[in-house]
N, C-alpha and C positions, 0 to 999 in steps of 0.2 A: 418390307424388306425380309429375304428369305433369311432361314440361320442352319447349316447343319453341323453334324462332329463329325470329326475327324477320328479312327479308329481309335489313336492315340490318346483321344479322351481331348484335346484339344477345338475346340469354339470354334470356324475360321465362317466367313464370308461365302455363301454358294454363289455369290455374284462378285468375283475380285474387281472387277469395273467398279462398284462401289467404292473401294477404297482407296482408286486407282485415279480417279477421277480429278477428284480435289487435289491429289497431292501434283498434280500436270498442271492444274490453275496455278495454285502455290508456285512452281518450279519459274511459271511464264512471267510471275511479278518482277521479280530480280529482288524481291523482297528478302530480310533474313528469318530462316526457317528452324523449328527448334520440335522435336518430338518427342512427347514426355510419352512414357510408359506408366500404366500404371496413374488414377487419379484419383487419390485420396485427399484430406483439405490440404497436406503438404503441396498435392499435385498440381490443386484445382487453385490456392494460394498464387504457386509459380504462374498459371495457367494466364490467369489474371491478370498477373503483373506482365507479363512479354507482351499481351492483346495491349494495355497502355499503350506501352512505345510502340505500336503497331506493327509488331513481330506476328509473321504466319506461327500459327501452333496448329500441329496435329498432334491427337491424345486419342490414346489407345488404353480399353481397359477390359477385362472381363464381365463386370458386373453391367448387366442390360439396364440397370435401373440407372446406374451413376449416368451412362452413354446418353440414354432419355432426359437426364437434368440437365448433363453438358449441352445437349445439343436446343434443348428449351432456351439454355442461354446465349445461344448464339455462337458456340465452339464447334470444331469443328472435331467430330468423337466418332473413334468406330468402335465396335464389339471384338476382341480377339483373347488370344490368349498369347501376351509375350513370352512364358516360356517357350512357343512352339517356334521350331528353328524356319521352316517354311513359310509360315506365316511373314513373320518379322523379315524374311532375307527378302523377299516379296517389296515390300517398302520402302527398307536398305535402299534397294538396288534401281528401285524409281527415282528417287530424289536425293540432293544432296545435302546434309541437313549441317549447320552450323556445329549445333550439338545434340545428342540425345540424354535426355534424363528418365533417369530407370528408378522409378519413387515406389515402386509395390510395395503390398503389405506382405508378399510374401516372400522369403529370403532366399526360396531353389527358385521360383521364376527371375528374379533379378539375376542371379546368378547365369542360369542359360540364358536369360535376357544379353548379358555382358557377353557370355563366351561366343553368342553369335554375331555382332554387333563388332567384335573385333576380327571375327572369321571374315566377315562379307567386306565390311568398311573399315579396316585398321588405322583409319586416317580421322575418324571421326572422334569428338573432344566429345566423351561419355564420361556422365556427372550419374554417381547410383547411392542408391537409398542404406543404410547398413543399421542392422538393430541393436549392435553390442560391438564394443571395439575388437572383441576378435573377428568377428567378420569382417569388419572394416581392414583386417592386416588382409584377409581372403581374398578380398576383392580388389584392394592394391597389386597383388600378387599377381591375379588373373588382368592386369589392364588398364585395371579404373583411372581415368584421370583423376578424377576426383571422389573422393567420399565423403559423404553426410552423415552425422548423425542428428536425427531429431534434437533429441535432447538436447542436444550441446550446442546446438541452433537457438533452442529458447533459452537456453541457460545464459549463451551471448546475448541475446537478446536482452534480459532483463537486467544485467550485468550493465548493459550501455544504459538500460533506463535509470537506473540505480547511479552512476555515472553523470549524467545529465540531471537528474535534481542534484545532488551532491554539488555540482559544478555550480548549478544554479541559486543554491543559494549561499556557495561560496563569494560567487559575484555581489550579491545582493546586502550578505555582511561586507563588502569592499565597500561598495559605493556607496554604502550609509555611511562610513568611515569618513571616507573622503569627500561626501558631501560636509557634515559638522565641520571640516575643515575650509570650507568657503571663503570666510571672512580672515583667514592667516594664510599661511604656506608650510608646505611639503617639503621636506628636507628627504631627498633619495640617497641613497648614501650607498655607490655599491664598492666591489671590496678593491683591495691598493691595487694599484699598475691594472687597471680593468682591461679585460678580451671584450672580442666584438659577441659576446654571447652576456654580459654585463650589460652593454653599453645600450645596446636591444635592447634589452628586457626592460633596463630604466626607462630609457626611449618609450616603449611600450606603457610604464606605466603612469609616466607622464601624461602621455595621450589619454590614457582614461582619465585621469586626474582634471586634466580639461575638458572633456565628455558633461563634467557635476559643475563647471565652474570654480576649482578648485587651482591657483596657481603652484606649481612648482620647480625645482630647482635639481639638476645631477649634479650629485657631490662625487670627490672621489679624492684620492692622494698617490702619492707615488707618480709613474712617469707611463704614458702612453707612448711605449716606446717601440713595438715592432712595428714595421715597416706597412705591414699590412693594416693593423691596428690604428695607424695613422692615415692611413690612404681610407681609410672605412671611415675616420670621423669626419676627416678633409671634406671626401665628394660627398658627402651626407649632408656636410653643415650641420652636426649635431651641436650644440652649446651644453659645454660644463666645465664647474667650477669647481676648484681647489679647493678642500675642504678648510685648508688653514687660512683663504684667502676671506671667508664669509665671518658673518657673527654669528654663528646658532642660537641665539638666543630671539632669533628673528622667526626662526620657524615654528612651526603651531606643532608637528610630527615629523617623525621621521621614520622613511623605510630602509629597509636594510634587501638590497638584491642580490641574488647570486653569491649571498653570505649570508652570516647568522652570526649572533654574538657569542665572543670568544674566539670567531676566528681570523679570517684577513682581512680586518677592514680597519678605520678611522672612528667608529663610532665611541666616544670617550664615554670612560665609566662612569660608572652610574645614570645614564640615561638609558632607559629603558624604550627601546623602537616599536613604534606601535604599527607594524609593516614589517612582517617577515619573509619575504617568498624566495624560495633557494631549492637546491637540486642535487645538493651535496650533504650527507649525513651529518646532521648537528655535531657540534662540538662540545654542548652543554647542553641538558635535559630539561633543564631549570626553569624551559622561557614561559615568559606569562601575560606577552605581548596580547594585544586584542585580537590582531591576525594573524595567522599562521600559516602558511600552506608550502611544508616542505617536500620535496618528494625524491628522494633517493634513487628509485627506478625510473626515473626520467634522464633521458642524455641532455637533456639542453633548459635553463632555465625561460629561453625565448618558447620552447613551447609553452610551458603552461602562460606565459602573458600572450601567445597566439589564441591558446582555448580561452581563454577573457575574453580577446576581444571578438572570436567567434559567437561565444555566448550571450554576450551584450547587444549581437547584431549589429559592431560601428564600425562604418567605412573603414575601409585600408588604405591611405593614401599610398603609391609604389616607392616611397622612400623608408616608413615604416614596414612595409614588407620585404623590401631588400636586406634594411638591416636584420628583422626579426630571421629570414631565411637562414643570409649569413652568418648568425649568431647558433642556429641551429646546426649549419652544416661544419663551423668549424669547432665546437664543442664535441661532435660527435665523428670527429675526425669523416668526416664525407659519409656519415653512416656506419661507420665501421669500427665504433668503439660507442659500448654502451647505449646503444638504440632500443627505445621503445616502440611501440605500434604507435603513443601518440605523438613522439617526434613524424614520422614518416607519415602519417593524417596532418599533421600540421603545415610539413615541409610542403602536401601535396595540396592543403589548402592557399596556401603562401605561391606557390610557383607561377601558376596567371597570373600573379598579381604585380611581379618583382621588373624592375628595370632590371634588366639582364644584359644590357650593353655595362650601366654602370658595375653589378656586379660584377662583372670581367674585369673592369678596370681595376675596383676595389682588391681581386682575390689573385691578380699580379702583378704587383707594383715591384721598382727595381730593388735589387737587392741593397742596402747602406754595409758601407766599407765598415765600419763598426760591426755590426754582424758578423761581416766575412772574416775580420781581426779575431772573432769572441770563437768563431766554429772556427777558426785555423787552431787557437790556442788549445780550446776541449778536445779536438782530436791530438794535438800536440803532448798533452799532460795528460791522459788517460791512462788510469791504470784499472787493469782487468783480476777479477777473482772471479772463475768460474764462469758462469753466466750475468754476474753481475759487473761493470762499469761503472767509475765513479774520474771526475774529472774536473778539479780547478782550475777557472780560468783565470782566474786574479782578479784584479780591480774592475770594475764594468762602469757605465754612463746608463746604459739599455738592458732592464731587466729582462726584457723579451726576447733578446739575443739567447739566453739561455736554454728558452722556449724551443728555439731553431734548434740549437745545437743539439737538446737532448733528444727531439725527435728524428735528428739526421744520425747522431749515434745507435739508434736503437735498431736502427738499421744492420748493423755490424752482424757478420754471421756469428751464430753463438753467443748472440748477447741478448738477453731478453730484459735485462731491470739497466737502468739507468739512471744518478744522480750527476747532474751538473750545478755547478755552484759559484760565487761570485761576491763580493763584496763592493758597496761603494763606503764611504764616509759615515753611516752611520746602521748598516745593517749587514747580515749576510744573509745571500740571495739563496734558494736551494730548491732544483724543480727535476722533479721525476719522473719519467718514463716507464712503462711494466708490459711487458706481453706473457710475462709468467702466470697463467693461472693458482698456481698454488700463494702468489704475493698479492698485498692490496698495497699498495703501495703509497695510498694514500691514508691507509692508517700504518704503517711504518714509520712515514713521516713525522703522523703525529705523536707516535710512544716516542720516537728519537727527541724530537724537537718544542714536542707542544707544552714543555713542560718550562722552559729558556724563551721560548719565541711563542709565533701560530704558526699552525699546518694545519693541512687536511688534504683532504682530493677525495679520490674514487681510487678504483680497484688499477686502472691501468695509466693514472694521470693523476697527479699531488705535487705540493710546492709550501717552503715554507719561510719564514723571516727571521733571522734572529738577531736582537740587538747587538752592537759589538762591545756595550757598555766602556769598563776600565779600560780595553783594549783600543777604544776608536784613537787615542791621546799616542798609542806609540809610536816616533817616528822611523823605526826600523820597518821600512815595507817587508821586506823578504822576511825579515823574521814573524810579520803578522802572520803573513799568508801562512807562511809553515805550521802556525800555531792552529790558525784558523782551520788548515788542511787536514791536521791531524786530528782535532776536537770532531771534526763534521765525520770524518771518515771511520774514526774509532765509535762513536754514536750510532753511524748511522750500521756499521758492519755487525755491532752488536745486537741490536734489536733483528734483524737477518739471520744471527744465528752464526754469525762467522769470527773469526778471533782477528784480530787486526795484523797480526804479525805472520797472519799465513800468506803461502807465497803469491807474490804480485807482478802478473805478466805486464 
């Protein structure tokens, strides 16, 4: 094959039928077509990988020797120089290409590479090479769909590998655990009035638990009370048990989900849970459990028992993935509060997998008239300071009505933090809402309250318990709730920063 220059100092083909050639076979497959510029082992890497899934590639580079190896192996390589606008428009404008990727080692060829590339084909999805993040802003600027940086490609890279043993032999301390525990049982204990991101997750790690041969049991206390929450245990057939209905003295262990000790759950002092996995910022530093795997930057405790059972490699039947999804997508309000990458890797390994008829059913069930009575009252008795809402509703049955209300309040224009609250017989209810960046709202809760009762949460969702002690014996209702009203109110305004007696719309 002949080769001349171009005055411009530019490489091109003295026979363009050369080049012209292959790319009219390519066009006639109906195949998907992809043209990397530039072939260095980034290039020849990608190169690789698209010929797998039997992707047409064409690769274009300067170097006669790199063209000589590609084409040894069977690629499909011509000699040119992508800076040169003639060349490359040449090609453009033969074939239609999926995408082009512009991988050069040199950073002004890429560059004219990009600015022709949108001259000729403005429609085409160009992926390019960038050696240092200012160039990377350059070449966003000039076009780029996308930018690479090597480095940050391997850095990812070794970060997931790093990731993957870490994971690996987190499972591997699990299920030595809960093998030892064969010949007894597993007390799961996850925290009171449990969500379907609780309920999962025990779910979840029930199913490992009988993976080793290991029997166990969901605990829990308080009252499975939204609507939703009940229609998720219902069509699931999940089975669990009242923690005050069991003997603990029957179990061999116990795990603690979607909690940790010290804060919302049943587990009685002094025993110490040999199973911690949660997703919410401890409330004690102290633990010295055998397991641990908390993680705070996670939205959803059903991911990390997703990546268990990703890890472990064990079937998903679609009932455990229905709920684990569920558990995911209402923890993280549909993705939209407090999401990680590996909620959304999880969600996205879970979703072939989920009865999705059921989930519909599960995620709208009828509204219960107690609800409707709990949100008529919260918006009824709302009283506003600034951007903040707070709102007793009185006496409740259904802690989870709270749940509703506060996130239908938070709704309200001009409202961004939210406390709604509630009393039965022997507790006051108190669950928070926050769209205010500058609040966490779930450690608000806990300076007001974790000192009398348990709190916690996260940054834009917290809830807390506190006993009504001397108070539960009074028969004056109206004078409780006032009292109750004022204590929660003047608590909670003060840790906020606001005086109690300032004015209240």
């Amino acid at each position: 094959m002949e080769w001349t220059v171009h005055k411009g100092g530019f490489p091109i083909l003295a026979d363009k039928v050369n080049v012209l050639e292959p790319l009219q076979k390519i066009k006639d497959t109906g195949t998907q077509t992809y043209l990397i510029l530039g072939c260095g082992s980034i290039g020849l890497a990608t190169a690789k990988g698209l010929k797998e899934h039997e992707y047409n590639v064409l690769i274009v580079d300067i170097n006669e020797k790199v063209v000589e190896s590609l084409r040894e192996q069977n690629m499909d390589a011509f000699l040119g120089d992508i800076g040169d606008p003639t060349f490359l428009s040449d090609i453009l404008r033969s074939t239609q290409f999926n995408a082009v990727l512009v991988l050069g080692d040199d950073p002004v060829s890429n560059q004219r590479a990009l600015g022709t590339i949108k001259e000729v084909s403005p429609e085409t999805y160009v992926i390019v090479r960038a050696v240092d993040p200012i160039e990377q802003e350059t070449l966003k600027e000039k076009g780029a769909d996308t930018v690479i940086l090597p480095a940050e490609v391997v850095a990812k890279t070794i970060i997931r590998m790093v990731e993957g043993v870490t994971l690996s032999k987190r499972t591997d301390k699990l299920l030595k655990l809960l093998g030892e525990m064969r010949n007894g049982k597993l007390g799961i204990i996850l925290h009171d009035s449990p969500d379907p991101d609780a309920i999962a997750s025990g779910l979840a790690l029930k199913y490992i638990a009988d993976s080793v041969g290991t029997k166990a049991d969901i605990l829990y206390q308080g009252q499975v009370g939204h609507q939703v929450n009940r229609a998720f245990v219902n069509l699931l057939d999940i089975e669990m048990k009242r923690i005050e209905e069991v003997n603990l003295d029957e179990y061999t262990g116990f795990a603690l989900i979607d909690t940790a000790p010290g804060g919302n759950n049943a587990l009685p002092e002094g025993i110490e849970p040999d199973i911690i996995i949660d997703h919410h910022p401890p409330v004690r530093t102290d633990l010295s459990s055998y397991y641990i795997d908390i993680r705070p930057g996670t939205g959803a405790c059903s991911t990390i028992l997703t990546k268990y059972i990703q890890q472990l490699g064990l079937p998903i039947e679609k009932e455990l993935a229905t709920a684990l999804l569920h558990g995911i997508r209402t923890d993280t309000q549909g993705f939209k509060r407090n999401t990680s990458p590996a909620d959304l890797t999880a969600a996205a390994f879970l979703y072939p997998l989920v009865d999705h008829t059921l989930l519909s059913q599960i995620e709208t069930p009828p509204m219960s008239t107690e609800t409707l009575d709990v949100l008529g009252e919260a918006i009824r008795n709302r009283m506003i300071k600034g951007s903040y809402l707070i709102s007793n509703v009185g006496f409740i049955r259904d802690r989870d009505a709270l749940v509703q209300a506060a996130d239908y309040l938070l709704n309200l224009e001009g409202i961004s933090t939210v406390i709604v609250f509630g009393l039965d017989e022997k507790k006051i209810h108190i669950v928070g809402r926050n769209k205010d960046v500058r609040v966490n709202i779930g450690a608000v809760l806990q300076e007001a309250f974790g000192d009398i009762g348990t709190a916690g949460g996260h940054s834009t969702a917290g809830a807390a318990q506190v006993p009504l002690g001397v108070f539960s014996g009074m028969k004056d209702k109206e004078s409780l709730l006032k009292l109750v009203g004022d204590a929660v109110s003047t608590r909670f305004f003060s840790k906020i920063g606001i005086e109690n007696d300032e004015k209240i719309t």
